[in-house]
C-alpha positions as a Markdown table, in Angstrom:
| # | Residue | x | y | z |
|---|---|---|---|---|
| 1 | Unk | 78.1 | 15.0 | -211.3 |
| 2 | Unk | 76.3 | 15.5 | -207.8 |
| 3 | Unk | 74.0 | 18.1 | -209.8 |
| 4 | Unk | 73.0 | 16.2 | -213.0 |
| 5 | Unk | 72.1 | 13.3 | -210.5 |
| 6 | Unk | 69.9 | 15.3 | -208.2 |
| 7 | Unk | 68.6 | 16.6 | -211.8 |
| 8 | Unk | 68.5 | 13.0 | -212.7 |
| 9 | Unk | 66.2 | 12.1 | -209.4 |
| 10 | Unk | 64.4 | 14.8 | -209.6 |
| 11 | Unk | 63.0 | 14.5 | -212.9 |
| 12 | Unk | 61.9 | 10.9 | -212.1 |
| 13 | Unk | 59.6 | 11.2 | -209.6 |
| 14 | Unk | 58.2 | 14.2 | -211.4 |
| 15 | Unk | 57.1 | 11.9 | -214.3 |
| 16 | Unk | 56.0 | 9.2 | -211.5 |
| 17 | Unk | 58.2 | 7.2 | -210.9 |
| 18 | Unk | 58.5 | 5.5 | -207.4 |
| 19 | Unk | 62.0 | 4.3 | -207.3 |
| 20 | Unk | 65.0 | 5.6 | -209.6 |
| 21 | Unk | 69.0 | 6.0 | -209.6 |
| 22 | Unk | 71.2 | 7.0 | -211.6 |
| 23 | Unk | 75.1 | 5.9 | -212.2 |
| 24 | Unk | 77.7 | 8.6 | -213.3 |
| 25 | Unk | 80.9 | 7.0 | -214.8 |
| 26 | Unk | 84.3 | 8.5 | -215.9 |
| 27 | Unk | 86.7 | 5.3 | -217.8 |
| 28 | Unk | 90.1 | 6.0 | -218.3 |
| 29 | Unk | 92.2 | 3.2 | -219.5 |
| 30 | Unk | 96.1 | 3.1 | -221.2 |
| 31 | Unk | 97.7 | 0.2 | -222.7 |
| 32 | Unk | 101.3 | -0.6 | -223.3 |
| 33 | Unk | 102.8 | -3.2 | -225.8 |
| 34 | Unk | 106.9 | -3.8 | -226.8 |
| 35 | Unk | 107.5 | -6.3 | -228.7 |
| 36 | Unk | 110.7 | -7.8 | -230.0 |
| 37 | Unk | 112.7 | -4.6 | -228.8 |
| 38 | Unk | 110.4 | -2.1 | -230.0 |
| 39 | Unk | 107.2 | -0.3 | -229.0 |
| 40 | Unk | 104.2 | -1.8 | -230.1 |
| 41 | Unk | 101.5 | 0.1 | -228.9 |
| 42 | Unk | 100.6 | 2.9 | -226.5 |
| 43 | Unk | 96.7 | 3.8 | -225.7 |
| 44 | Unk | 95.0 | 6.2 | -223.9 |
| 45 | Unk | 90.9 | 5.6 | -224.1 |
| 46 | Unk | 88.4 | 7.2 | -221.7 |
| 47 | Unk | 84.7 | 6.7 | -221.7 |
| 48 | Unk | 82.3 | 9.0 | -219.7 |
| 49 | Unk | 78.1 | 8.7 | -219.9 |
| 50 | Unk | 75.5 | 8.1 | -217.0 |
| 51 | Unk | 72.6 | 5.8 | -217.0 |
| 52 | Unk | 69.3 | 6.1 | -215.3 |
| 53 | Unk | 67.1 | 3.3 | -214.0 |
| 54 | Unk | 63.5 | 3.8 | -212.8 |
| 55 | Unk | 60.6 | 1.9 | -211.4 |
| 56 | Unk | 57.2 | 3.0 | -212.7 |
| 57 | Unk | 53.8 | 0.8 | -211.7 |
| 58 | Unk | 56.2 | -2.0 | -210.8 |
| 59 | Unk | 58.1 | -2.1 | -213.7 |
| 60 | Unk | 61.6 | -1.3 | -214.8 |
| 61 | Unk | 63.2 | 1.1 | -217.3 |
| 62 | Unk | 66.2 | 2.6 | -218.0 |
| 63 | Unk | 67.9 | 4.5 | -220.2 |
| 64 | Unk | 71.5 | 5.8 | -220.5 |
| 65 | Unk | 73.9 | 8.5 | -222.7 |
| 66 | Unk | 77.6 | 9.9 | -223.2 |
| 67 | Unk | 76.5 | 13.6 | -223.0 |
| 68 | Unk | 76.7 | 14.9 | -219.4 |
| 69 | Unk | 74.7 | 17.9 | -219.8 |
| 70 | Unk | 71.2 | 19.0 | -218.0 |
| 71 | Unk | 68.8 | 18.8 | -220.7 |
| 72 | Unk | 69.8 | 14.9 | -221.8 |
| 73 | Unk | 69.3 | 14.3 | -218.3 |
| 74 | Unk | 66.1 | 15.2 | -219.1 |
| 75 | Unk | 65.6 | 13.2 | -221.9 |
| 76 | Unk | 67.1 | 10.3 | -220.7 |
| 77 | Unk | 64.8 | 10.0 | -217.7 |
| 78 | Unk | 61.8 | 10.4 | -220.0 |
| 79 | Unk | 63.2 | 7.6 | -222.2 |
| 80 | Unk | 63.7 | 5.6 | -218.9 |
| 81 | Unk | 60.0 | 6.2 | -217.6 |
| 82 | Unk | 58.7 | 5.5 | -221.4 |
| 83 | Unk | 60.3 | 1.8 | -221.5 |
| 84 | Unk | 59.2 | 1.5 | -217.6 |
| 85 | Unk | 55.7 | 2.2 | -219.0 |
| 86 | Unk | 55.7 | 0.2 | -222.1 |
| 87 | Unk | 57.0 | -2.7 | -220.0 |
| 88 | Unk | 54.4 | -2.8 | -217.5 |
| 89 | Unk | 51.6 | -3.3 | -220.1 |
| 90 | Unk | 53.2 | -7.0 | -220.1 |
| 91 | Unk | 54.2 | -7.1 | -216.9 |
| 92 | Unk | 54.2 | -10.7 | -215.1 |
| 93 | Unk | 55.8 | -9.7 | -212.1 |
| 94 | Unk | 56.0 | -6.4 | -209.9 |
| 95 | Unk | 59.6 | -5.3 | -209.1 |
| 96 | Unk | 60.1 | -5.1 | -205.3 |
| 97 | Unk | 63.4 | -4.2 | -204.1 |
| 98 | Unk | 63.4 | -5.3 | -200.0 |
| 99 | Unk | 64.5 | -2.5 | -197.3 |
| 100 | Unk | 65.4 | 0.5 | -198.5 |
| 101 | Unk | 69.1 | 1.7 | -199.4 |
| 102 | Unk | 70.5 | 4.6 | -198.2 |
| 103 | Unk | 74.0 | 4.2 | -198.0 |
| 104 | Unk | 76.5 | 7.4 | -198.3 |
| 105 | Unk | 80.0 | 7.5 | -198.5 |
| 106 | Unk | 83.2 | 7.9 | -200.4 |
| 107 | Unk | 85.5 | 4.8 | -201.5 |
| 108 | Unk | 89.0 | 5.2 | -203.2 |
| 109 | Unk | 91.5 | 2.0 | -203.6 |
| 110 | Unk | 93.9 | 1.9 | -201.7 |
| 111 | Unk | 97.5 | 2.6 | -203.1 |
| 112 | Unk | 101.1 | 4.0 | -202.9 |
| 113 | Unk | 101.8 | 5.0 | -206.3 |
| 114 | Unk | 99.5 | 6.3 | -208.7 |
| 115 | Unk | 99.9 | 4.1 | -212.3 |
| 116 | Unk | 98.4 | 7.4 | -213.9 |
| 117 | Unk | 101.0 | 9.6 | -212.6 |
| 118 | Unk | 104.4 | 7.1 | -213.1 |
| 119 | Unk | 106.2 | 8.6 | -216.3 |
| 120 | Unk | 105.6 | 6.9 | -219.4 |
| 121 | Unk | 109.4 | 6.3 | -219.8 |
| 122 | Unk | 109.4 | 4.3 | -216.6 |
| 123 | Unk | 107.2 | 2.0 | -218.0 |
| 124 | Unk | 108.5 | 0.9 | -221.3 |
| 125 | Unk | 111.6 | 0.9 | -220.2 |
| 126 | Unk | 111.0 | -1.9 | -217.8 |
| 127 | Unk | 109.5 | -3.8 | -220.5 |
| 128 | Unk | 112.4 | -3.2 | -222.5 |
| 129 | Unk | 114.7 | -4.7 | -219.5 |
| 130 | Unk | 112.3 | -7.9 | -220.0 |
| 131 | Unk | 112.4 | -8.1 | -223.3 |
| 132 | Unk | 116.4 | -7.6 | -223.5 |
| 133 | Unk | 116.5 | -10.7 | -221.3 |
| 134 | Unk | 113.8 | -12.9 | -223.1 |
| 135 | Unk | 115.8 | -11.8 | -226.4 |
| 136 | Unk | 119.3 | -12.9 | -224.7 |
| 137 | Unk | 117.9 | -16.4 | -224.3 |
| 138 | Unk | 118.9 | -18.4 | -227.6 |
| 139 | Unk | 115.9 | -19.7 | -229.7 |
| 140 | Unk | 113.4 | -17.2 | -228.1 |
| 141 | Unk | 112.2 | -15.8 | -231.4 |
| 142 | Unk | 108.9 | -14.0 | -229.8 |
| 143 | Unk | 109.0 | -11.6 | -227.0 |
| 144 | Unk | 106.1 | -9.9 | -225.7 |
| 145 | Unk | 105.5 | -7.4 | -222.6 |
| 146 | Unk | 102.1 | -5.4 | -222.1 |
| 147 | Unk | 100.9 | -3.0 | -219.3 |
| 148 | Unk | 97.6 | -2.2 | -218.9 |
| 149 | Unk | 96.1 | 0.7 | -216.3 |
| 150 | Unk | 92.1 | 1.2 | -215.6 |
| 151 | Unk | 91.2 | 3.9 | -213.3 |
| 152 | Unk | 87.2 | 4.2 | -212.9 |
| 153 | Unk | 85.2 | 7.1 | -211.1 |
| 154 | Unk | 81.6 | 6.4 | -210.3 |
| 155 | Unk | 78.6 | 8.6 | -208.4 |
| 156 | Unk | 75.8 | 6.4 | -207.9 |
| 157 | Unk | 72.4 | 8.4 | -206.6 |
| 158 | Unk | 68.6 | 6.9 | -205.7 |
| 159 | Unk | 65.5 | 8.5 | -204.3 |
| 160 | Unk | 65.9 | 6.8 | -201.4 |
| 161 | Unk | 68.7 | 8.7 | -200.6 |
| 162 | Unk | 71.9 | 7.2 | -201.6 |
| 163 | Unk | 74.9 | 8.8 | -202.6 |
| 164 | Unk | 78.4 | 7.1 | -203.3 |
| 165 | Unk | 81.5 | 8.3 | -204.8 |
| 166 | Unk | 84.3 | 5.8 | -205.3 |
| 167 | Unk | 87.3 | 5.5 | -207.6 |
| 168 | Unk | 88.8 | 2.5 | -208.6 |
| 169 | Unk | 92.3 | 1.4 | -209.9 |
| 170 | Unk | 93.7 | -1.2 | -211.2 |
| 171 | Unk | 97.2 | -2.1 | -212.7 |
| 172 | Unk | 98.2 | -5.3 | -214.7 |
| 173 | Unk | 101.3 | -6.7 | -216.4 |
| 174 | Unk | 102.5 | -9.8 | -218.2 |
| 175 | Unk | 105.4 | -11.0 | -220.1 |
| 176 | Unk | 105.5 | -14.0 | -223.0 |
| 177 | Unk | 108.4 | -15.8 | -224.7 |
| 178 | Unk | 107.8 | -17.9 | -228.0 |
| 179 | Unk | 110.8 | -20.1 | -228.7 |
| 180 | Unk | 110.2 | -22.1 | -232.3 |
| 181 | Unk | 111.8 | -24.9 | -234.4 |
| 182 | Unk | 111.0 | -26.0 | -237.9 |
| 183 | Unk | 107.9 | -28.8 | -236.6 |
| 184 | Unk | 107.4 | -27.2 | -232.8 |
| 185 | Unk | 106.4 | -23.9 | -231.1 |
| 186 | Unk | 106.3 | -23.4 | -227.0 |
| 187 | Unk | 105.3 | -20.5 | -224.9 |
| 188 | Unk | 105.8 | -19.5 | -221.5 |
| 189 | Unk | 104.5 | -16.6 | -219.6 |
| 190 | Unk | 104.7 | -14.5 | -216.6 |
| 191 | Unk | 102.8 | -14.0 | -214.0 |
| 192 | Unk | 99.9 | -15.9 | -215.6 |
| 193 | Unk | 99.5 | -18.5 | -217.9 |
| 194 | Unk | 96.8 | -16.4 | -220.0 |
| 195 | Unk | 96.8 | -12.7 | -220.3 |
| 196 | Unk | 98.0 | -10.1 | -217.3 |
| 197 | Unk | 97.9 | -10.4 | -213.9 |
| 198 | Unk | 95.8 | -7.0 | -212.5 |
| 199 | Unk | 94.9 | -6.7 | -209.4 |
| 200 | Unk | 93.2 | -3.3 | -208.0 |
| 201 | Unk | 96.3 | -1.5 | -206.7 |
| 202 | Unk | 98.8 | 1.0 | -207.8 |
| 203 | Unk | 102.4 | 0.8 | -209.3 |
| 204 | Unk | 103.5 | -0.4 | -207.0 |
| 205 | Unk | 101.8 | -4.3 | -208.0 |
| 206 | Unk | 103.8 | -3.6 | -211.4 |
| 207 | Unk | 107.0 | -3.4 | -208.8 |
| 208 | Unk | 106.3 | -6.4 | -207.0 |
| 209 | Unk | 106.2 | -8.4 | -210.6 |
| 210 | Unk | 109.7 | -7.7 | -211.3 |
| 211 | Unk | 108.9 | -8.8 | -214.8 |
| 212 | Unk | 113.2 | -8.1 | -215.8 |
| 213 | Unk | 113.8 | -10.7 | -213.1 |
| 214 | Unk | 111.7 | -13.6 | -213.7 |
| 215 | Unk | 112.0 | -12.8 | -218.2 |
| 216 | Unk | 115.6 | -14.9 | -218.9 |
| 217 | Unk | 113.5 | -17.9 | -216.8 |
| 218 | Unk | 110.7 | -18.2 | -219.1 |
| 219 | Unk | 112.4 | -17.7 | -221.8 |
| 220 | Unk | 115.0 | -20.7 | -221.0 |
| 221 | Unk | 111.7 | -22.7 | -219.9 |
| 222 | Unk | 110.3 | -22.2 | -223.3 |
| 223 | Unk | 112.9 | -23.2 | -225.4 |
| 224 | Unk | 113.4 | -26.7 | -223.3 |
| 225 | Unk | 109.9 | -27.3 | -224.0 |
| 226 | Unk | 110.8 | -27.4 | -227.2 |
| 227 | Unk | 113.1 | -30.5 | -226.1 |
| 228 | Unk | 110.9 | -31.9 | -223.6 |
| 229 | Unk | 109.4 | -35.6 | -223.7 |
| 230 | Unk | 105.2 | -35.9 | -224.0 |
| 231 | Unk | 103.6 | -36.0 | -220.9 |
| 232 | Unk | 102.9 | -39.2 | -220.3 |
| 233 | Unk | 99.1 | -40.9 | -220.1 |
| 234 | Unk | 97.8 | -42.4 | -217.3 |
| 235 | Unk | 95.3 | -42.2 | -214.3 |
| 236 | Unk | 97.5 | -39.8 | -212.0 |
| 237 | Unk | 96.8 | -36.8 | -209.6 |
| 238 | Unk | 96.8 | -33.8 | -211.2 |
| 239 | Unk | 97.8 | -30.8 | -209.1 |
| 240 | Unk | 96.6 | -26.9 | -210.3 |
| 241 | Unk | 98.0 | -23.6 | -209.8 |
| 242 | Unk | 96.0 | -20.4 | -209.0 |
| 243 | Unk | 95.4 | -19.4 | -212.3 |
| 244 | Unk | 93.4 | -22.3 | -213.5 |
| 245 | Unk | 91.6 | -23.4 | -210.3 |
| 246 | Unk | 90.9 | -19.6 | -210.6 |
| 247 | Unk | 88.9 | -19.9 | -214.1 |
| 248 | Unk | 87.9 | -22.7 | -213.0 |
| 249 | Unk | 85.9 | -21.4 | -210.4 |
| 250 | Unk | 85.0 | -18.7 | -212.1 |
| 251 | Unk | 83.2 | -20.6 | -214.5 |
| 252 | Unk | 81.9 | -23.6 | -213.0 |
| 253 | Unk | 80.6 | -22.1 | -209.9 |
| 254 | Unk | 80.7 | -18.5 | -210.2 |
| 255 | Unk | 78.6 | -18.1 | -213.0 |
| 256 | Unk | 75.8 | -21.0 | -211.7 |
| 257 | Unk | 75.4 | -19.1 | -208.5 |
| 258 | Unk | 74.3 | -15.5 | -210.5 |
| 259 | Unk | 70.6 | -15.8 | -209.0 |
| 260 | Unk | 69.0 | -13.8 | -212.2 |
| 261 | Unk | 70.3 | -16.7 | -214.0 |
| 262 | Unk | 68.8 | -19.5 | -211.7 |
| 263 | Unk | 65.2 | -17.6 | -212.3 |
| 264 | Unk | 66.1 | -17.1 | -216.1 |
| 265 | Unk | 66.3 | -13.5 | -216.7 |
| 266 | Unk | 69.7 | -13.9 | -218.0 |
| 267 | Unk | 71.0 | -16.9 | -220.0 |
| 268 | Unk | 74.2 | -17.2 | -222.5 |
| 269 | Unk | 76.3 | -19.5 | -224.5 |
| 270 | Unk | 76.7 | -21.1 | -221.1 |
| 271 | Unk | 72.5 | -21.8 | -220.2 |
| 272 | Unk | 70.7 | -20.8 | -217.2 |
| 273 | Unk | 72.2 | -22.6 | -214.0 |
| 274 | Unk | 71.6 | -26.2 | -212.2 |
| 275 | Unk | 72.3 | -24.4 | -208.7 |
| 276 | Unk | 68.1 | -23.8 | -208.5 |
| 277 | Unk | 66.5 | -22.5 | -205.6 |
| 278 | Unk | 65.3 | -25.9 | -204.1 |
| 279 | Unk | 69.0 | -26.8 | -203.8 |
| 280 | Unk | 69.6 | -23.9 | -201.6 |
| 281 | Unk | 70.8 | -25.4 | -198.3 |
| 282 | Unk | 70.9 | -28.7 | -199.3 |
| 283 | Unk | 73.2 | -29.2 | -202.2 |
| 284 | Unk | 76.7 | -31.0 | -201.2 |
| 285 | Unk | 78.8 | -29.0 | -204.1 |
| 286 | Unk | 82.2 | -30.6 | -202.8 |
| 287 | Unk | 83.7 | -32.0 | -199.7 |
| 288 | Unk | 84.1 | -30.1 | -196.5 |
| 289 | Unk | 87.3 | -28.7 | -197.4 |
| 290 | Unk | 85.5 | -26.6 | -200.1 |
| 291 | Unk | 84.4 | -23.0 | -198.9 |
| 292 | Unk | 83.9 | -20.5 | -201.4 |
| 293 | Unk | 82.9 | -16.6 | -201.1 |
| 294 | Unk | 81.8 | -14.1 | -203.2 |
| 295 | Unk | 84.1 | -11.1 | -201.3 |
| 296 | Unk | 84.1 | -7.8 | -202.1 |
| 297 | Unk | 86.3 | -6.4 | -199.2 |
| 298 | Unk | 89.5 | -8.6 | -199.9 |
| 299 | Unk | 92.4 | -6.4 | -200.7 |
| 300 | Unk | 93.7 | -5.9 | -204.3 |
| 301 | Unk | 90.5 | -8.1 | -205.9 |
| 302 | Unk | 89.0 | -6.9 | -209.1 |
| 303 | Unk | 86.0 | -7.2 | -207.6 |
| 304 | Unk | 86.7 | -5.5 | -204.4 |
| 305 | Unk | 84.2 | -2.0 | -203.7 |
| 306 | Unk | 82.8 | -0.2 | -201.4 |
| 307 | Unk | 79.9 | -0.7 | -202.6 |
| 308 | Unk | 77.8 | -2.3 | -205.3 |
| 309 | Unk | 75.9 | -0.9 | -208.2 |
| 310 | Unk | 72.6 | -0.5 | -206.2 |
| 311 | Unk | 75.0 | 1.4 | -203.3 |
| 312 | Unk | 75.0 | -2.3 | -201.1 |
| 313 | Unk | 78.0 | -2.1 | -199.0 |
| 314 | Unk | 80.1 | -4.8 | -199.8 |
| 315 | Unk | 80.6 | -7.7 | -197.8 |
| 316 | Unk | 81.7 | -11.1 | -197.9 |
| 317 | Unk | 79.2 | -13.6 | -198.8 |
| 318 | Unk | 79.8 | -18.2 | -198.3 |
| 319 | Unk | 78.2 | -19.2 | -202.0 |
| 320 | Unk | 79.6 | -23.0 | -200.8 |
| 321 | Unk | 80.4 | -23.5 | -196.9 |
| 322 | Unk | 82.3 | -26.5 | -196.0 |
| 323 | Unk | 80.9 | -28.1 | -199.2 |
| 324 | Unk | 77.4 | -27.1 | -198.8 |
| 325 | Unk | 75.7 | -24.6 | -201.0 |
| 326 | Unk | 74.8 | -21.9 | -199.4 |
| 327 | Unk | 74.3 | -18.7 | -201.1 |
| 328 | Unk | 74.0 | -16.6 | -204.1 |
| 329 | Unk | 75.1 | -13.7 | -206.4 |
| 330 | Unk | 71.8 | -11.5 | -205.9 |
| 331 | Unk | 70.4 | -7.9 | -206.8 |
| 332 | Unk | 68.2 | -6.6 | -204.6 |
| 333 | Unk | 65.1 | -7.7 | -206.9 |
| 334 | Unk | 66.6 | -11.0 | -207.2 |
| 335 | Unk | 67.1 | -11.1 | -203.0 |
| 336 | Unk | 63.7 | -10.3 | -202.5 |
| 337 | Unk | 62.2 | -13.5 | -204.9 |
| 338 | Unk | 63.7 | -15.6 | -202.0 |
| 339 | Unk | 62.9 | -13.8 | -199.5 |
| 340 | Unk | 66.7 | -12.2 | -198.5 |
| 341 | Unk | 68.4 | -8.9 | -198.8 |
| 342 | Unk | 71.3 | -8.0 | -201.4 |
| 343 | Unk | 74.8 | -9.2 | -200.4 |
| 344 | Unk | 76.2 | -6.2 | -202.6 |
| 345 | Unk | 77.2 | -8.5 | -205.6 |
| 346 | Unk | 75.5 | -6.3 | -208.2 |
| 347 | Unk | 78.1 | -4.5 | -210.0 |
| 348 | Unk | 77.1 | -3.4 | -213.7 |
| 349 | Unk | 79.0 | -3.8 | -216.8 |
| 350 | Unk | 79.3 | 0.0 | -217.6 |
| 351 | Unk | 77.4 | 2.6 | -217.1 |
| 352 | Unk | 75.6 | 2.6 | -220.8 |
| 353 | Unk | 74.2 | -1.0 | -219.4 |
| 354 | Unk | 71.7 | -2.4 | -217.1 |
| 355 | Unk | 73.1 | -5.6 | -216.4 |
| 356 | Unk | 75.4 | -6.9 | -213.7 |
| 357 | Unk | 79.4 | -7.8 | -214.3 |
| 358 | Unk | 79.0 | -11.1 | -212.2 |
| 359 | Unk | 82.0 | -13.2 | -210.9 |
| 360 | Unk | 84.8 | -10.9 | -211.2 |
């Protein structure tokens, strides 16, 4: 990988370009699903390809590919420079990128068990031991358990001499009881109330679920829903757990803080953002109670590196101090506009994609 990104570099400024880098990725992934007693699913994927990104007369280009050989190298960059060069002929704006990054280092999760190396047995048949005890709980009619492993190896490479190798793991689980009646259907889950828990960590987080322990509960909880009187109506205080206040964050001022969105670059389903630049500093988000990071060194987070897509060591960034807004989710282009430096929040979607994975 070290060669085809030197290769990668190389090439680049041999065709003129006056910044590049290049991200190397290897995906592996496995799923595991029993349902009602049985094995649903099992699912090994793995994804590999590189992407190259290069700044020619202040424009960008890049260009990616899943064949890690020396001559698509080649071709890739010339792609890359191409698109740089097509895009400058309407440029509006010259890319500038702040203070060099020169970062160099290794990074591997930390864990005790590798997921990858636990015995295939050893994992269904825990979610066989949950699924026995959702299944002993009458009027349970539905039982699900899933598994779900991700373990990612990067190289990330630039011209101005970067180099970073890291490997990331994660590991998630989740159990789900369906108890129905002829006019009614409930559901309860375990540990979340949508989807798995994962958290970037070895077996070892699958242990600390005890998913057998915690499946007879659920499935008892579901089946007195079934039972249960309406919730009643009424101004009241409304308290939330983890999971939602969770999405809700992620959503609601996650997504506004993304500082390519503020200047428009990016926009979905969602818009742009409300959390503009002249509100920097001055905008009381919530009450002084509310602090809220965008943290990258916090043990066991999805979105925890060490370091970003553009080889930023991660840090730990306020986006709201004490209820005041205070900072953003920036690239080091989008840094630069406003006259900062990247906080290392710029980690891409996959390598076959320019574009950031914001507020994970």
């Amino acid at each position: 990988m070290k060669d085809l990104a030197e290769t990668a570099l190389n090439a680049a400024q041999v065709k003129g370009a006056a910044y590049a880098d290049v991200r190397l990725s290897h995906r592996v992934q496995q799923n595991l699903v029993v349902k009602n007693g049985e094995l649903a699913a099992s699912t090994d994927d793995a994804t590999q390809g590189f992407g190259v990104r290069v700044v020619v007369d202040g424009a960008w280009g890049f260009a990616s590919s899943a064949r890690l050989n020396q001559s698509e190298v080649a071709d890739v960059v010339d792609r890359a420079v191409r698109i740089a060069r097509a895009s400058g002929r309407v440029l509006t704006e010259r890319v500038e990128l702040g203070s060099p990054v020169s970062s160099r280092g290794s990074y591997r999760t930390p864990m005790e068990r590798d997921p990858f190396t636990v015995p295939l047995s050893e994992k269904v048949d825990l979610l066989l031991r949950a699924d026995r005890a959702m299944g002993a709980v009458r009027g349970v009619t539905v039982r699900e358990g899933q598994m779900e492993f991700v373990r990612e190896r990067k190289l990330f490479a630039s011209t101005e001499g970067a180099l970073t190798e890291q490997e990331l793991v994660e590991s998630g689980a989740a159990i789900d009881a369906t108890a129905t009646t002829a006019d009614d259907v409930q559901n309860r889950s375990y540990p979340n109330s949508f989807g798995r828990q994962q958290a970037q960590a070895g077996y070892e987080f699958i242990d600390s679920l005890e998913l057998d322990r915690h499946a007879g509960r659920i499935a008892e909880e579901a089946v007195a829903l079934l039972s249960a009187p309406q919730c009643p109506s009424g101004v009241t205080t409304v308290i939330l757990d983890a999971s939602q206040v969770g999405l809700q964050i992620h959503e609601s001022c996650g997504h506004p803080t993304e500082l390519d969105r503020v200047f428009g670059t990016e926009a979905a389903y969602a818009g742009t953002s409300f959390m503009t630049t002249d509100k920097l500093n001055r905008l009381r988000y919530g009450s002084p109670q509310v602090s809220i990071t965008a943290d990258a060194l916090s043990p066991g987070g999805l979105g925890t590196f060490g370091w970003d897509d553009e080889g930023v060591p991660a840090q730990r960034t306020f986006l709201v101090k004490e209820g005041l807004f205070t900072g953003y989710l920036t690239s080091r282009e989008t840094a630069r506009r406003i006259g900062q430096e990247s906080n290392g929040t710029m980690p891409m979607s996959t390598w076959s994609r320019d574009r950031p994975r914001w507020s994970r």
